[in-house]
C-alpha positions as CSV (number, residue, x, y, z in Angstrom):
1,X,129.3,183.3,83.4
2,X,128.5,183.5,87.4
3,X,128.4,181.1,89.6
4,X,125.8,183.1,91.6
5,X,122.6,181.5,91.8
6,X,120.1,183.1,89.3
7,X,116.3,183.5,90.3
8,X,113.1,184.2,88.7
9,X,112.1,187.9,88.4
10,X,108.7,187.8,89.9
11,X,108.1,184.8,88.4
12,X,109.0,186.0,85.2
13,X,110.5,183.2,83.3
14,X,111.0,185.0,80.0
15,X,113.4,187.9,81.5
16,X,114.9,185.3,83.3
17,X,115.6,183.3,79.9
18,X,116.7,186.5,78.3
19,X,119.1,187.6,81.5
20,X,120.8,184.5,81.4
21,X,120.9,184.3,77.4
22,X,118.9,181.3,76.9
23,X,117.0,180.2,73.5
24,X,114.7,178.0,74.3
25,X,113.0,176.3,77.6
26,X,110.5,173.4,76.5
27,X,107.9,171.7,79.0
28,X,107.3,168.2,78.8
29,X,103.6,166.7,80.3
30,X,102.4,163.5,80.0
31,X,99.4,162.1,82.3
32,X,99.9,158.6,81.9
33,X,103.4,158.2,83.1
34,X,103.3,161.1,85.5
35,X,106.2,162.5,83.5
36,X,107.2,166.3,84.5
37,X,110.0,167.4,82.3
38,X,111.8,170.6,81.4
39,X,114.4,171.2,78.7
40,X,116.6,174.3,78.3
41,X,118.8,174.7,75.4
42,X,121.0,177.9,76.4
43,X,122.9,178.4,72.8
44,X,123.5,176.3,69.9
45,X,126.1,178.6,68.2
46,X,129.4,175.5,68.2
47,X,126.6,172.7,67.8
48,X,123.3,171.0,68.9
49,X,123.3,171.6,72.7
50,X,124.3,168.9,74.6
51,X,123.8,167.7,78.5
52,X,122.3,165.5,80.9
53,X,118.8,164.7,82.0
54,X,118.8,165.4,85.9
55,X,115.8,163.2,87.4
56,X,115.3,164.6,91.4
57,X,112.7,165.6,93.5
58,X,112.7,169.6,93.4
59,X,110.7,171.2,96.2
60,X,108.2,172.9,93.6
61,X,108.8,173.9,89.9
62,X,110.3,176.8,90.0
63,X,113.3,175.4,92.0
64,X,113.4,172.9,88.8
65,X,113.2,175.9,86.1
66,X,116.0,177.6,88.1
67,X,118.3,174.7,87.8
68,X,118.4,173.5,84.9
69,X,118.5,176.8,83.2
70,X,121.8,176.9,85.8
71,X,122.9,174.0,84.2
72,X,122.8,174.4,80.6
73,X,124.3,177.9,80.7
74,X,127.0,175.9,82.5
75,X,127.5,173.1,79.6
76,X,127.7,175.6,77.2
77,X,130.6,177.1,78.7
78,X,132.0,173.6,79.0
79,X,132.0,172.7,75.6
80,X,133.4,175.8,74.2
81,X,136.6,175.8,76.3
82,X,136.7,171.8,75.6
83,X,136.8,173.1,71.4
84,X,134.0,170.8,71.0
85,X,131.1,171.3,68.3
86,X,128.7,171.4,70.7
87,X,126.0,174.0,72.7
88,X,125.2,174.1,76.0
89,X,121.6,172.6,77.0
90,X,120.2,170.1,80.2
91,X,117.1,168.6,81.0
92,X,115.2,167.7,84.3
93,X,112.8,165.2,85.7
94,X,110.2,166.2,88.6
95,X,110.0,163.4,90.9
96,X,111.8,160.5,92.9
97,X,114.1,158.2,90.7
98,X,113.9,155.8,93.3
99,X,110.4,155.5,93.4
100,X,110.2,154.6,89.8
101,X,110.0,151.3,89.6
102,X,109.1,150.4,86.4
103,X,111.1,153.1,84.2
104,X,110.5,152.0,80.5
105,X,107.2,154.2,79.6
106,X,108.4,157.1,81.6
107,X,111.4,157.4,79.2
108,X,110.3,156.3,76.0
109,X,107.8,158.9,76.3
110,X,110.6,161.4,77.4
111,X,112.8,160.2,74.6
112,X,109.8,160.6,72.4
113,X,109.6,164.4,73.1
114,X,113.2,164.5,72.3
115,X,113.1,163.7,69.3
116,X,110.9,166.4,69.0
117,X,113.2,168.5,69.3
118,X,114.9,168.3,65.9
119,X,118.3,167.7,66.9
120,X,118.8,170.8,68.8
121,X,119.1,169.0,72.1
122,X,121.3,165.5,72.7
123,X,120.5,164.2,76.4
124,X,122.6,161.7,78.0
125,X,122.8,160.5,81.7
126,X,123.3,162.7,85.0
127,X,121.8,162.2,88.6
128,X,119.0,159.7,89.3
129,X,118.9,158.7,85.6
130,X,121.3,155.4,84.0
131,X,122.8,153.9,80.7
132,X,119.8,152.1,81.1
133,X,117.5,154.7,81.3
134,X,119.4,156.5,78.0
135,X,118.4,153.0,76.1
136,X,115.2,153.6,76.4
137,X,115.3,157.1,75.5
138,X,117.4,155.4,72.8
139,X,114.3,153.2,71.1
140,X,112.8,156.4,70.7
141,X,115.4,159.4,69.5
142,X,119.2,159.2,68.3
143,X,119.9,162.3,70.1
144,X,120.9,160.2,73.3
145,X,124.5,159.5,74.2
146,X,125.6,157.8,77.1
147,X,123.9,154.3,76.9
148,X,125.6,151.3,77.3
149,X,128.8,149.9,75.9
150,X,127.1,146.9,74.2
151,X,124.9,148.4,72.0
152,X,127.8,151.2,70.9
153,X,127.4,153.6,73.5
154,X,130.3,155.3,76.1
155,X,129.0,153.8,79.0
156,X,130.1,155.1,82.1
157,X,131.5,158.2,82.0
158,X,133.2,158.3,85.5
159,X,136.7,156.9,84.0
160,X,137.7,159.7,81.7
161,X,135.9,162.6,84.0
162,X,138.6,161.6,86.5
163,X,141.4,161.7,84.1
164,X,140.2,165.3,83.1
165,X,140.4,166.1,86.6
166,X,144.0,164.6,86.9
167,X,145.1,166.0,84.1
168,X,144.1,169.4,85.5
169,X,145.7,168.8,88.4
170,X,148.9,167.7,87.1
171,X,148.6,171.5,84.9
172,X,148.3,173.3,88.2
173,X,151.1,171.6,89.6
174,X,152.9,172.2,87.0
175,X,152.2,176.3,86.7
176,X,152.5,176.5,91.0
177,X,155.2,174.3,91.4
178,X,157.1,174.1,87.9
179,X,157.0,170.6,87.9
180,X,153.4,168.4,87.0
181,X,154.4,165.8,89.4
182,X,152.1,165.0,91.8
183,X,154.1,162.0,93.5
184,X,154.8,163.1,97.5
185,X,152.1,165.6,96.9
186,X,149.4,165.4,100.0
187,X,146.2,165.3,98.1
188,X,142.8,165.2,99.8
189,X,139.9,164.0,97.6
190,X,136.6,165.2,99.0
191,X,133.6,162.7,97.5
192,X,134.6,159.3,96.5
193,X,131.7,158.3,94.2
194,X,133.0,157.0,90.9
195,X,134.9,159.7,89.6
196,X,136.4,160.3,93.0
197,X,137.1,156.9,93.0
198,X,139.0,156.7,89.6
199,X,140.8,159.7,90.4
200,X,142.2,158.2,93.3
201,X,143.1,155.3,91.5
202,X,145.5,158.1,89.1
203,X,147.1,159.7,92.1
204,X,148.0,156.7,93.8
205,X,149.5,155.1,90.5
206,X,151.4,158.5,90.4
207,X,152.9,158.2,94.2
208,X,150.6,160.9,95.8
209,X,150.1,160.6,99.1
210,X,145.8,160.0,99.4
211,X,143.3,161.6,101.7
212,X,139.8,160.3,101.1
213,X,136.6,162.0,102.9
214,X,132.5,160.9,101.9
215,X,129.5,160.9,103.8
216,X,129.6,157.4,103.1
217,X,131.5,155.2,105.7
218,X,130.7,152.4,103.3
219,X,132.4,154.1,100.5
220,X,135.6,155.5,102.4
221,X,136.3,152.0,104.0
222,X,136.0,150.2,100.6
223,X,138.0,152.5,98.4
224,X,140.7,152.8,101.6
225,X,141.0,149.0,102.1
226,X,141.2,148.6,97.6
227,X,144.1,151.5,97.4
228,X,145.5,151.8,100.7
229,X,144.5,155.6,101.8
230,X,144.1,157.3,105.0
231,X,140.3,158.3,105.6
232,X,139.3,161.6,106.9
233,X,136.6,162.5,109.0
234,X,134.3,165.2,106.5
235,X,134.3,167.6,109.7
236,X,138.1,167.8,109.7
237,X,138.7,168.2,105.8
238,X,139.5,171.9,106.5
239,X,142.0,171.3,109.5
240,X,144.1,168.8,107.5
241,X,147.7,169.7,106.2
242,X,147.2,169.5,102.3
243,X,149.4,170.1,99.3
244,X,146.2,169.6,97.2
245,X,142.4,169.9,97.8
246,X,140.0,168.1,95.2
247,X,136.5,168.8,95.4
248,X,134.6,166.2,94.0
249,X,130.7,166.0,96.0
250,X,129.0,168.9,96.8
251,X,129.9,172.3,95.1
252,X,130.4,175.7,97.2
253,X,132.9,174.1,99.8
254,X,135.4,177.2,99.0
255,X,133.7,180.1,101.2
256,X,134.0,182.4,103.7
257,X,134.3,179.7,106.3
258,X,136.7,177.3,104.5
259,X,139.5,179.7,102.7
260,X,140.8,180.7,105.7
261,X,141.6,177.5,106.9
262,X,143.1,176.0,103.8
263,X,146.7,175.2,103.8
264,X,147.1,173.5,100.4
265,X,148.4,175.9,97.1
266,X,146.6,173.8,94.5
267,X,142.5,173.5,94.1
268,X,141.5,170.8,91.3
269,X,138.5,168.6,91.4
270,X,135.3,167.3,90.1
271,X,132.6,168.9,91.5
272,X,130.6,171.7,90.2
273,X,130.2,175.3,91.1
274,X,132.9,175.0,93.8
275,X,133.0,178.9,94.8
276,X,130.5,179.6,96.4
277,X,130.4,183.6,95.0
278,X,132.8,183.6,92.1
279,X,134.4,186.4,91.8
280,X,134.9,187.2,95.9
281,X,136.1,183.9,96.4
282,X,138.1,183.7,93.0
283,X,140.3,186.8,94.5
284,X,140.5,185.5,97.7
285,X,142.3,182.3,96.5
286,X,145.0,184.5,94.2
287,X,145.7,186.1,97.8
288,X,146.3,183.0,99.7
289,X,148.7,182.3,96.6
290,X,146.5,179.5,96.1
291,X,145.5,178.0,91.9
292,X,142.4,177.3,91.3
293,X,141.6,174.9,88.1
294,X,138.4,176.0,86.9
295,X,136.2,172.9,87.9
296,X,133.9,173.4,84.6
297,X,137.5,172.6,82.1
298,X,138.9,170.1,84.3
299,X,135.3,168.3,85.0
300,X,134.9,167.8,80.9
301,X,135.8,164.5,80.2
302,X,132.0,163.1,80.7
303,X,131.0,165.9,78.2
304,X,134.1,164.9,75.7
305,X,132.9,161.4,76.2
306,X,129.4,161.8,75.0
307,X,130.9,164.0,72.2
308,X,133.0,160.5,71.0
309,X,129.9,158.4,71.4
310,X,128.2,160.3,68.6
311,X,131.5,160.2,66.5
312,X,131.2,156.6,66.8
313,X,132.4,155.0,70.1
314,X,136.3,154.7,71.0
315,X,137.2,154.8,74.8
316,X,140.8,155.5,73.7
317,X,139.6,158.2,71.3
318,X,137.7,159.6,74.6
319,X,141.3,159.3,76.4
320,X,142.6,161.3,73.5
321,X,140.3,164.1,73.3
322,X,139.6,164.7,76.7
323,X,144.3,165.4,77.1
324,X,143.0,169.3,75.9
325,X,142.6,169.9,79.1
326,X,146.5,169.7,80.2
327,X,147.1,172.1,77.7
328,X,144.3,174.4,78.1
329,X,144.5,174.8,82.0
330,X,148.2,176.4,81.2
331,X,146.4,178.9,79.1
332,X,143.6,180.0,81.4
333,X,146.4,180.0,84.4
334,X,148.5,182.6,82.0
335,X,145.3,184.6,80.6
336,X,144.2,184.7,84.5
337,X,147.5,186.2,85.5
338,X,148.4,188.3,82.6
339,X,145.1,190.4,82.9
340,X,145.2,190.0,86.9
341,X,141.5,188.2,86.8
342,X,140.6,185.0,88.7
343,X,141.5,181.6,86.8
344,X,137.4,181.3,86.1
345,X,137.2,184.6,84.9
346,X,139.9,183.7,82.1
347,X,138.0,180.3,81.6
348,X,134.8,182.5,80.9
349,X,137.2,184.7,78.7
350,X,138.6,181.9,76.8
351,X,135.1,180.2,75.9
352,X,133.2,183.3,75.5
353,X,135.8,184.2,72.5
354,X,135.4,181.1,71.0
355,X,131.7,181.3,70.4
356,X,131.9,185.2,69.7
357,X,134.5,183.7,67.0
358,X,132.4,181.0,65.6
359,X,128.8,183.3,65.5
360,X,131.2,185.8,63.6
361,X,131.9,183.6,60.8
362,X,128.3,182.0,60.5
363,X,127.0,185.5,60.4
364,X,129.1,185.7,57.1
365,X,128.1,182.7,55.7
């Protein structure tokens, strides 16, 4: 899988669908609620495809088309290295979530087209949509996950996201230092929204010393003044003196600007799509003598939290699951250096097995 940023070939979605190995890309229209949807379920080889309905306001369709066939390529990578029974699929909304005022027919009607869809696609929440928008979907399909705690559902995802993340943090400490201790470790956490913020919450528990930057004052002064950590400006994130740098806003912060400048030996974090060109930027870290956590692994918890919610709800089960990630981060670190690739090169390598693996034995069936 590449990070690079695919594009239509003249407009061509089919070869598009076909380089990127998708099955299926479903339009959703409906007049009365000014719904605008698209669906793409990349492969369904481990399981129904599972991901997030993205609601933003694209600058024209094909920028939509683009991303979420980005997207569900992306979660199907996620669940195979996770070693859950899942494919990889995502969904978009066209518009302004904010606008929306009254949300109800919008989503029953999208939930409604859903469960069209037979069970080969399970949405769930990601930007501008909520557990309560996935109750309303709910009303209308059980291939939801993600709606609220009362009635069953995981809820926020946030909490066991960040202890992915922490977990593959404390791995790459542990393969670059020899020791998964993070206490005294300098960690900067880029993007304190809620799993930034829980993360934080695991690092200070653990004795790291905290670095916080957002675009938010609001959100840097509250989370500094709840744990006690030092906030840093966002145009000084690259000077500072850093055992550890933890993406967890926008992706492509590690490029040709920002390598250079880095001083830390460890990358883990939440965001998505952190390299800006994979493979370039990949071997540029290995050079610095810098690990990078492949942010698609460590950033599974939300995924592995849906997964539980259609087991049958258990936060602790969540907790449970989700500790893979500890375990497979060593692996990818000693694939990556065995066969001299980049650490998201081996990731690739490790999930692309797995469903080669798993098509090889339905094919015999």
């Amino acid at each position: 899988m590449s990070n690079n940023t695919p594009q239509l070939t003249n407009g061509e979605i089919f070869t598009t669908m076909r380089e990127m190995e998708h099955e299926q890309l479903v339009f959703c229209n409906d007049k009365e609620t000014g719904l605008k949807a698209i669906v793409a379920i990349h492969n369904t080889t481990l399981g129904p495809a599972l991901g997030g309905t993205r609601f933003w306001n694209y600058q024209n369709e094909d920028e939509a088309i683009i991303d979420v066939l980005r997207l569900s390529r992306g979660m199907t990578y996620k669940a195979a290295i996770s070693g859950l029974n899942l494919g990889g699929g995502k969904a978009v909304i066209i518009g302004d979530s904010k606008a929306l005022t009254n949300r109800e027919p919008l989503f029953r009607r999208y939930g409604k087209f859903v469960n069209g869809l037979g069970g080969r696609y399970i949405t769930a929440e990601d930007v501008g949509t909520s557990t309560g928008d996935m109750e309303y979907i709910g009303m209308e399909t059980e291939s939801v996950a993600g709606k609220p705690e009362q009635l069953g559902g995981g809820g926020d995802p946030s909490p066991v996201t960040a202890y992915g993340v922490y977990l593959g943090m404390r791995a790459a400490a542990k393969y670059a230092n020899g020791t998964d201790s993070l206490s005294g470790k300098r960690v900067l956490v880029q993007g304190v929204g809620h799993v930034g913020q829980h993360l934080v919450k695991h690092l200070v528990q653990e004795g790291a010393t905290v670095m916080i930057a957002d675009i938010s004052e609001e959100r840097t002064s509250a989370v500094a003044k709840e744990f006690g950590v030092e906030v840093v400006s966002t145009a000084s994130i690259f000077d500072t003196q850093m055992d550890i740098y933890a993406p967890c806003a926008l992706g492509a912060t590690i490029n040709d600007e920002t390598i250079g400048k880095l001083t830390c030996n460890i990358i883990a974090g939440a965001a998505n799509n952190q390299l800006k060109e994979e493979e370039k930027h990949g071997r540029a870290l290995i050079e610095r003598g810098i690990v990078y956590a492949p942010d698609y692994l460590i950033n599974a918890g939300g995924l592995i939290n849906c997964y539980v919610e259609l087991e049958g709800y258990n936060r602790e089960r969540a907790l449970q699951k989700t500790e893979i990630i500890y375990q497979r981060a060593l692996e990818i670190f000693a694939v990556a250096a065995s066969n001299n690739i980049t650490t998201q090169a081996a990731a690739n390598r490790v999930a692309e097995e797995r469903i080669r693996a798993v098509a090889n034995i339905n094919a015999r069936l």
